[in-house]
C-alpha positions in Angstrom: -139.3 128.5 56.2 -140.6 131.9 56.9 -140.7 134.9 54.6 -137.8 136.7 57.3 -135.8 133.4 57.1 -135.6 133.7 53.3 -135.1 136.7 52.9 -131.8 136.2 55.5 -130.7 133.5 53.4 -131.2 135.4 50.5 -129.3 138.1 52.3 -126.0 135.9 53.4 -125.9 134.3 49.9 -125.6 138.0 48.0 -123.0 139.4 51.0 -120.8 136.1 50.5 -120.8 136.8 46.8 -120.1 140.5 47.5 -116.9 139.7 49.6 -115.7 137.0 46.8 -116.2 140.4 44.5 -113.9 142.2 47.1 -112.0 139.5 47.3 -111.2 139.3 43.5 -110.8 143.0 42.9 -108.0 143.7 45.4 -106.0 140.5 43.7 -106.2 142.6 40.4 -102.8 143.9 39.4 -104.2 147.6 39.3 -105.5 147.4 42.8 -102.4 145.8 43.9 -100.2 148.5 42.9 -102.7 151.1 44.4 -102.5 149.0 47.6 -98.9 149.1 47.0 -98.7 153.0 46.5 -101.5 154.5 48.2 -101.8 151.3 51.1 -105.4 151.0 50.8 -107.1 149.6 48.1 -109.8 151.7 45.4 -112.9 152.7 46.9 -115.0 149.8 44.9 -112.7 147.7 46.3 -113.9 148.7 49.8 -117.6 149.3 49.3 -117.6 145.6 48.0 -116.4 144.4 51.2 -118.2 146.8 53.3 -121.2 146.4 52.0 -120.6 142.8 51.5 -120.1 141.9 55.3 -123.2 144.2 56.5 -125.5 142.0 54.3 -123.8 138.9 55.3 -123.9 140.2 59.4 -127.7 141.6 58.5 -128.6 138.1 57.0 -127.5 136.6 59.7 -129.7 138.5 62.2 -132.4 138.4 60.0 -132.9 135.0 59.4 -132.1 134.1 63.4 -135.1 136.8 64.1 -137.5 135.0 61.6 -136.6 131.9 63.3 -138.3 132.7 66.7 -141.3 134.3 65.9 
């Protein structure tokens, strides 16, 4: 594997882990009734998802980039 393939990898592995972060904190009984209140949920909430799919979609491209040259 290349150096730009690992580091996608590397990249998808610590998004997916952010999201299950995301996922975790919004099924938290405080973020809940925020959710509940408010109908969003708290801003770590959000940046853990956000940022979370932008490593996984940037992992993604990175490793597919490494791949053909």
């Amino acid at each position: 594997m290349k150096p730009l393939q690992i580091a996608g990898v590397v990249a998808v592995i610590v998004g997916l882990v952010l999201l299950g972060f995301a996922y975790n904190a919004s099924q938290a009984p405080l973020d809940q009734l925020t959710n509940t209140l408010t109908g969003r949920f708290t801003n770590q909430t959000m940046w853990y998802g956000i940022v979370g799919l932008a490593a996984v979609v940037g992992g993604i491209l990175l490793a597919l980039s490494g791949r053909r040259s």
